[in-house]
C-alpha positions as CSV (number, residue, x, y, z in Angstrom):
1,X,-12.2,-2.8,29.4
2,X,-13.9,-1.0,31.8
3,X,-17.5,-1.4,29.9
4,X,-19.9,1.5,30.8
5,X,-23.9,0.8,30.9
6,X,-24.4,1.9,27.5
7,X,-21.6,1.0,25.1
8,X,-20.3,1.8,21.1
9,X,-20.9,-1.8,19.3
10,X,-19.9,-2.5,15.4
11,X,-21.3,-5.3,13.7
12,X,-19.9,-6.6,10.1
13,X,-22.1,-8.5,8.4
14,X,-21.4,-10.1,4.5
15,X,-24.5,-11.1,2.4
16,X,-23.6,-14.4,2.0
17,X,-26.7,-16.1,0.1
18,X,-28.8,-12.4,-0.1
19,X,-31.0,-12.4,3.0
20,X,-29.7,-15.1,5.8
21,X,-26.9,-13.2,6.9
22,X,-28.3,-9.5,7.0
23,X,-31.6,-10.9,8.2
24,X,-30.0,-11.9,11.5
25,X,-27.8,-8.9,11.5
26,X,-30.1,-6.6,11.1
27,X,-32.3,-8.2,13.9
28,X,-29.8,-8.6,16.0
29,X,-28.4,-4.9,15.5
30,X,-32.1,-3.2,16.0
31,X,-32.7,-5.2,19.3
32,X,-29.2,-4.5,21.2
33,X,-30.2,-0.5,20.2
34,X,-34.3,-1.0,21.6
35,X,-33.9,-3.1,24.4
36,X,-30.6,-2.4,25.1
37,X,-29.9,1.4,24.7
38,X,-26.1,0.4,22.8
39,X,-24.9,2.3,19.9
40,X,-25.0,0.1,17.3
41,X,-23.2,0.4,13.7
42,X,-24.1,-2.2,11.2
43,X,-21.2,-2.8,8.5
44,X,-22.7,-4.0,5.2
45,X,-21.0,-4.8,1.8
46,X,-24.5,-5.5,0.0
47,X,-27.1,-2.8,0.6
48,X,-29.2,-4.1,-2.3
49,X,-30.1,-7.2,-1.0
50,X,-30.3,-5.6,2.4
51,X,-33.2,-2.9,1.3
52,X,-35.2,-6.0,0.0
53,X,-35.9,-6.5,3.7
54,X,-35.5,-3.1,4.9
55,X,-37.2,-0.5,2.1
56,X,-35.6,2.2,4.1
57,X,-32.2,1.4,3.5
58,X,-30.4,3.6,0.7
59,X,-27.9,1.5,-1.7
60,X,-26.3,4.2,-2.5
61,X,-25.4,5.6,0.9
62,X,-22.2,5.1,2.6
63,X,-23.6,5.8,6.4
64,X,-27.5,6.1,6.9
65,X,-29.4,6.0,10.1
66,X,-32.3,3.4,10.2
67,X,-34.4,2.7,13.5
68,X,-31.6,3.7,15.8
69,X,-28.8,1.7,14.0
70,X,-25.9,3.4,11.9
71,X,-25.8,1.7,8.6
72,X,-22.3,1.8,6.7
73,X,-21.7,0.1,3.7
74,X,-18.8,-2.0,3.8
75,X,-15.7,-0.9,1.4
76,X,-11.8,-0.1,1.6
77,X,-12.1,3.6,2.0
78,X,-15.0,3.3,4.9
79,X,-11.9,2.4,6.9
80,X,-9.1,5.0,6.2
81,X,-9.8,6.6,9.5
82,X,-11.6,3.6,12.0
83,X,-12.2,4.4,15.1
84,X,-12.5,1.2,17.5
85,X,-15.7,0.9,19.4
86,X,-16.4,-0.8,22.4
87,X,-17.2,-4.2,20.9
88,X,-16.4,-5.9,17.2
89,X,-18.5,-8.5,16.0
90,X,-17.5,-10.5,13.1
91,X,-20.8,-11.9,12.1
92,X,-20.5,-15.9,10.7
93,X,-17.0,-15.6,10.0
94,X,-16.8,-12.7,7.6
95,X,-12.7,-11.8,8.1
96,X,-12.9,-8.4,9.2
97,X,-11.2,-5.6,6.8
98,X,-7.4,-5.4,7.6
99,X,-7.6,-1.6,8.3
100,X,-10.1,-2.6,11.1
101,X,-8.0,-5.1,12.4
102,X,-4.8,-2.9,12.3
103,X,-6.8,-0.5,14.3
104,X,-7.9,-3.0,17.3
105,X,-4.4,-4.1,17.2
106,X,-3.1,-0.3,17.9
107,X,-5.3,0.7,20.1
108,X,-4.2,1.1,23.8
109,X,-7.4,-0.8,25.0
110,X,-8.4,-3.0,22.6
111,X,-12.0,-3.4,21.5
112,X,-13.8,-7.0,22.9
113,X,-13.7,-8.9,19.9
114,X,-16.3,-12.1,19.0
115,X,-17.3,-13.8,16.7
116,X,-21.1,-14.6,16.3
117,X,-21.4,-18.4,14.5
118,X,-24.0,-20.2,12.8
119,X,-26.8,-21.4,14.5
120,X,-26.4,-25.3,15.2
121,X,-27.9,-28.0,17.3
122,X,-25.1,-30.1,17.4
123,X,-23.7,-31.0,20.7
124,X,-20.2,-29.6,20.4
125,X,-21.5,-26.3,20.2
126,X,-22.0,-26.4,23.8
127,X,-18.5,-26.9,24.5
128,X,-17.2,-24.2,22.3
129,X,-19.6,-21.7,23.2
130,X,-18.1,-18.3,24.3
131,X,-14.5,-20.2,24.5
132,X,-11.5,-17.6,23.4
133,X,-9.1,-17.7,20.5
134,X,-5.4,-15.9,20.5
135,X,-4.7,-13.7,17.7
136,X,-1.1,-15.1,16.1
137,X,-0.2,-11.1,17.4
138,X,-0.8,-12.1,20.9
139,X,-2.6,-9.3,21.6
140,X,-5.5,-9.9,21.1
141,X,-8.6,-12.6,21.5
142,X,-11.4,-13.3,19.8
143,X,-14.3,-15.3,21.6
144,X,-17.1,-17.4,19.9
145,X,-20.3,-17.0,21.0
146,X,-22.6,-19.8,19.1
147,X,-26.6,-19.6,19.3
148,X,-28.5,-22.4,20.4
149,X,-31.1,-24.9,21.7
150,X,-30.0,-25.1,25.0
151,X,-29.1,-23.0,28.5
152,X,-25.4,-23.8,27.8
153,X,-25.2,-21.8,24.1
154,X,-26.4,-18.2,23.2
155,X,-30.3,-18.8,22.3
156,X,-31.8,-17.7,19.6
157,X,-32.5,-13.8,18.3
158,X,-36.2,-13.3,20.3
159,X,-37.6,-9.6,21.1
160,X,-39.0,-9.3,24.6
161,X,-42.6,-8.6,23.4
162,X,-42.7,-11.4,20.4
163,X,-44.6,-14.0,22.5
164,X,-47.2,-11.6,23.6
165,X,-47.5,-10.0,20.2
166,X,-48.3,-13.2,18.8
167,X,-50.0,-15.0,21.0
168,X,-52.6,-11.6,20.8
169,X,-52.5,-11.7,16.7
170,X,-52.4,-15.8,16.7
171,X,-55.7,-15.4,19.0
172,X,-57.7,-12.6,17.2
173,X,-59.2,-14.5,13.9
174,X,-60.1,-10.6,12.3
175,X,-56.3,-9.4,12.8
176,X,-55.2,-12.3,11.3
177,X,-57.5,-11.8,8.3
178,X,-56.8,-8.1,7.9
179,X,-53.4,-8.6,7.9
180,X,-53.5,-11.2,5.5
181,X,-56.1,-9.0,3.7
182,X,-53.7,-6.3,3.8
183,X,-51.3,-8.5,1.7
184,X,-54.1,-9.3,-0.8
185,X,-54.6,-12.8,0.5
186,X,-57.9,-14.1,1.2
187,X,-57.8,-17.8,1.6
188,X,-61.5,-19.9,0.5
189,X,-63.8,-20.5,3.9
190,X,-62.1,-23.5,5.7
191,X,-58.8,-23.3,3.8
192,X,-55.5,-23.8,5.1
193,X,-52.3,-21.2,4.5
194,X,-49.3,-22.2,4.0
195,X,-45.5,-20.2,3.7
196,X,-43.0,-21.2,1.0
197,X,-39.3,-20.1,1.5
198,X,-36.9,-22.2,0.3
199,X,-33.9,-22.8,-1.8
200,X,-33.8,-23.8,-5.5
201,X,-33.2,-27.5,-5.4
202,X,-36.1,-28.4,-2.9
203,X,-38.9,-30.7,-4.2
204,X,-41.3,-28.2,-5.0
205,X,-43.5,-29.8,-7.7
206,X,-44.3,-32.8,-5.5
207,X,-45.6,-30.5,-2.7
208,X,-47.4,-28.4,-5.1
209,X,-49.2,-31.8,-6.1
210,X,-49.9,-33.3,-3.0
211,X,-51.8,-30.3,-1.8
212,X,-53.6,-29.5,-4.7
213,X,-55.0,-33.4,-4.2
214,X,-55.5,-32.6,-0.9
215,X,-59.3,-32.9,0.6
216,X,-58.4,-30.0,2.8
217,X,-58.1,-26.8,0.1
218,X,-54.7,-25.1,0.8
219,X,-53.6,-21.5,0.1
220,X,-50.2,-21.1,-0.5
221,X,-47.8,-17.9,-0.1
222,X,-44.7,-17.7,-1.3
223,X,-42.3,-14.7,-2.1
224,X,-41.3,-13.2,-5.7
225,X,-38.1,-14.8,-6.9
226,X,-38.8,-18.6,-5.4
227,X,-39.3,-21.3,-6.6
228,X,-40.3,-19.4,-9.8
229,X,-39.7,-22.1,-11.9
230,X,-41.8,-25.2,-10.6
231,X,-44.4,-22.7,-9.9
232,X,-44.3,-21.5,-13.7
233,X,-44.8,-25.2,-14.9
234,X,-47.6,-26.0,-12.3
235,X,-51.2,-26.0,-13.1
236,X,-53.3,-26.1,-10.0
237,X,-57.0,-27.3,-9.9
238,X,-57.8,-26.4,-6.3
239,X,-54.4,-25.0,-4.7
240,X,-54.5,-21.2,-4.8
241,X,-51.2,-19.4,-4.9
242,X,-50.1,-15.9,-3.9
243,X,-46.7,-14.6,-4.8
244,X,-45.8,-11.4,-2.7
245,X,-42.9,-9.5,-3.0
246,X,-40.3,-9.6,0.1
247,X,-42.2,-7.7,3.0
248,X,-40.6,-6.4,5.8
249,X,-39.3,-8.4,8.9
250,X,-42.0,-7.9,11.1
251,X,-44.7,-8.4,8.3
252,X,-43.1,-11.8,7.3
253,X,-42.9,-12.7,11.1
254,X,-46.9,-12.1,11.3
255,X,-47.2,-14.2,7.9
256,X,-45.7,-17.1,9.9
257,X,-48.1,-16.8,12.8
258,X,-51.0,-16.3,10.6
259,X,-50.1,-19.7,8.4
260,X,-51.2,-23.5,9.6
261,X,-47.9,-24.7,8.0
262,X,-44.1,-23.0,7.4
263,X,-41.5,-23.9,5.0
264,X,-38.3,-22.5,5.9
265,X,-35.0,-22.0,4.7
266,X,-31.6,-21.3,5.7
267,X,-30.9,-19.4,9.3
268,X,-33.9,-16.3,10.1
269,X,-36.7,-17.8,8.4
270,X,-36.2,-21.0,10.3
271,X,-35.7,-19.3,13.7
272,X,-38.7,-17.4,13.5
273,X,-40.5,-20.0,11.8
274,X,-39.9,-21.8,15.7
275,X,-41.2,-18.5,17.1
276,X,-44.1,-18.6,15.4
277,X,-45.0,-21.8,17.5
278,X,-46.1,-23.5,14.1
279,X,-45.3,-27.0,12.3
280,X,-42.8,-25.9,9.9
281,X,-40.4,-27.9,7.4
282,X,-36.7,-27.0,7.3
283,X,-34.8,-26.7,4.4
284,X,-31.3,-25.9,5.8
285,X,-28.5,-24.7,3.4
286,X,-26.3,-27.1,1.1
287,X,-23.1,-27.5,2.0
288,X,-20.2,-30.0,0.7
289,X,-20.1,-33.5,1.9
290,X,-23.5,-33.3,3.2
291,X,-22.2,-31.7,5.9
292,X,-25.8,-30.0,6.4
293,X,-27.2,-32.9,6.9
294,X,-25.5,-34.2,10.0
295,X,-26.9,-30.7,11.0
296,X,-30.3,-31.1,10.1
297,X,-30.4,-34.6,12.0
298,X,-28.7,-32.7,15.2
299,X,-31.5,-30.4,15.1
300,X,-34.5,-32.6,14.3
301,X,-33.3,-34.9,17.5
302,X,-33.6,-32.1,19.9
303,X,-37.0,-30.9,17.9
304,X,-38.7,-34.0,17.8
305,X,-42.2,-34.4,16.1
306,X,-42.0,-38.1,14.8
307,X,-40.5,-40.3,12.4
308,X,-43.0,-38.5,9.7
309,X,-40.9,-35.2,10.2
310,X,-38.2,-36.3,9.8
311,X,-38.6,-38.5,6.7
312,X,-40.5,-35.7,5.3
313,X,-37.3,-33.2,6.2
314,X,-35.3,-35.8,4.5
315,X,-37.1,-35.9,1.3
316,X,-37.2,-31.6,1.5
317,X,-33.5,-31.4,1.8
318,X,-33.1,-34.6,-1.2
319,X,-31.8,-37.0,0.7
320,X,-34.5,-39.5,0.2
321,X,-37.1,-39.8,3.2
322,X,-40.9,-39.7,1.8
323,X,-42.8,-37.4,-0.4
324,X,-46.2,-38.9,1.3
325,X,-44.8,-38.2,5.1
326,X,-44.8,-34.0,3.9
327,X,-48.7,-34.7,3.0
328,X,-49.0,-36.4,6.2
329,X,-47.2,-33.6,8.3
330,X,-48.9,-30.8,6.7
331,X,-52.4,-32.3,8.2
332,X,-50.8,-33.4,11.7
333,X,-53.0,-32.2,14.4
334,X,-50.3,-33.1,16.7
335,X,-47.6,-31.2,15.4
336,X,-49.5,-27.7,16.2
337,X,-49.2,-28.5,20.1
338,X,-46.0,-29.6,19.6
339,X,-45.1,-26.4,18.0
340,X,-46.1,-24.2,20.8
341,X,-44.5,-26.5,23.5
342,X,-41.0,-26.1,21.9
343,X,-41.5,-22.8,21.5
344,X,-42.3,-22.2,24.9
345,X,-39.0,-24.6,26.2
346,X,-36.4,-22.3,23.7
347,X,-37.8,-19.2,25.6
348,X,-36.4,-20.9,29.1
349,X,-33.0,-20.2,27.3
350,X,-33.1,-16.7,27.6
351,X,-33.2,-14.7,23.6
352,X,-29.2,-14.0,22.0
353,X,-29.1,-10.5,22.7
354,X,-29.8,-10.6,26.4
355,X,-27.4,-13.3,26.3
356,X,-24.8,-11.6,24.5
357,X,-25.1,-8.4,26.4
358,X,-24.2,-9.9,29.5
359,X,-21.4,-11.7,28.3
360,X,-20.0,-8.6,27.3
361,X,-20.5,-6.9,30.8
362,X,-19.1,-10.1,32.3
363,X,-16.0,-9.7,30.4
364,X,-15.7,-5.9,30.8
């Protein structure tokens, strides 16, 4: 392909379950631009959902430029006249639009096509990593390129500067409270914060219970829109609660560092809930068959932590465990160290857009 130093990237993304999807995208998308000097287009078919993390972003625009990164919004006429770029990425699967895919199929040096996957700790993932796929046209190939917990996958989405910008913030008690501040939250003396992202069916009321009893007083944050009702029919005594609307990506990745404890949901919130070198609880998302589940067990046995995380993961995601081992993980000293150490192994990986990058020169 004959790949220059700085190539033309596009990047479709669908808004699967409103932030997931376009949160990695949109990560991924702004660090190949900053750190790595590519044009970058990001295809979107929901630009509401996508301003809730991005205020910048238009809804009603059909090509905006935001932080380096072309934004188009994903619909049939956007691709009457396609140009191919230098690389296609069909983020998660997404089925790229048949007008796209007639171009890469007419053009006289096709475009280097991949597919980025879900993140998974499974072990197979290792095997299929980066492996091709023939298009029935023969023509052309698409290669799968899967994030990971190992040297042998992608890594995970991780700006150069994020370990030095929060070890400085984790480490400076009056940035963390002005920035907290800043959010109007100003936990009690000697109270603990805590995040809460998750997905409608988690256990919420029991959580809310157990630290409200707690002798340690707990402040709780938790975005606009979750978990609205259990927090409508809760009562507390001592918990405090703060309900924020969605901030930005870099704000909610400070709101991880600043909190003693994470609940996370989904794909970005759990990554950079293990950035942000924190115990954290991970609420992964539903699928058929319990399918997630095997998934959540695949990751927890490359985490770690102890039988109490994982019983307490267990009763998070409703498939029993114990309701008492969340209480107990929430006060774990152990947990914190254990935290950083991981964080610090994953970083031995390399981050997914270096990673990516240089698969793309290799195949060039």
């Amino acid at each position: 392909m004959g790949m220059k130093a700085r190539f033309s990237l596009d990047l479709f993304c669908r808004v699967v379950d409103n932030y997931g999807d376009i949160g990695v995208c949109w990560r991924l998308a702004r660090q190949l631009v900053r750190e790595h000097q590519l044009a970058v287009t990001l295809w979107v078919d929901d630009l509401a959902s996508f301003q809730r993390l991005c205020a910048q972003v238009d809804p009603a625009a059909a090509c905006q430029q935001i932080e380096g990164v072309a934004v188009r919004h994903w619909n049939g006429a956007a691709f009457a006249a396609y140009v191919c770029p230098d690389v296609v990425i069909e983020a998660f699967a997404c089925d790229l639009p048949e007008a796209v895919l007639a171009a890469m199929l007419a053009a006289p040096r096709p475009p280097l096509w991949l597919n980025l996957e879900y993140l998974s700790a499974e072990a197979w993932v290792e095997d299929c990593h980066a492996l091709p796929s023939l298009h029935p046209s023969g023509k052309l190939r698409k290669y799968f390129f899967f994030p990971g917990f190992s040297a042998r996958t992608g890594g995970l989405l991780c700006e150069r500067s994020l370990s030095a910008r929060r070890n400085a913030f984790q480490n400076d008690g009056a940035a963390r409270a002005d920035f907290l501040a800043g959010l109007g939250i100003r936990p009690a003396p000697g109270a603990h914060l805590a995040t809460l992202f998750c997905y409608p069916s988690a256990p919420v009321g029991a959580m809310l219970r157990r630290l409200d009893a707690s002798a340690t007083p707990w402040h709780l944050v938790v975005p606009e829109g979750v978990a609205t009702a259990a927090l409508a029919d809760f009562a507390p005594q001592r918990l405090a609660i703060s309900v924020l609307p969605f901030v930005a990506q870099h704000e909610y990745d400070r709101l991880l560092w600043a909190a003693d404890f994470n609940f996370v949901r989904g794909e970005d919130s759990f990554v950079r809930a293990q950035w942000a070198a924190r115990p954290f609880v991970w609420q992964i998302y539903p699928q058929e068959e319990g399918v997630h589940l095997v998934k959540l067990a695949a990751f927890l046995a490359r985490y770690g932590g102890g039988s109490d995380l994982v019983a307490a993961s267990a009763f998070w995601n409703g498939d029993g465990g114990d309701a008492d081992a969340l209480g107990r993980c929430m006060h774990a000293p152990e947990l914190q160290q254990h935290a950083k150490d991981w964080a610090e192994s994953l970083a031995k990986n390399g981050d997914l857009a270096s990673n990516l990058v240089e698969f793309i020169g290799k195949m060039g």
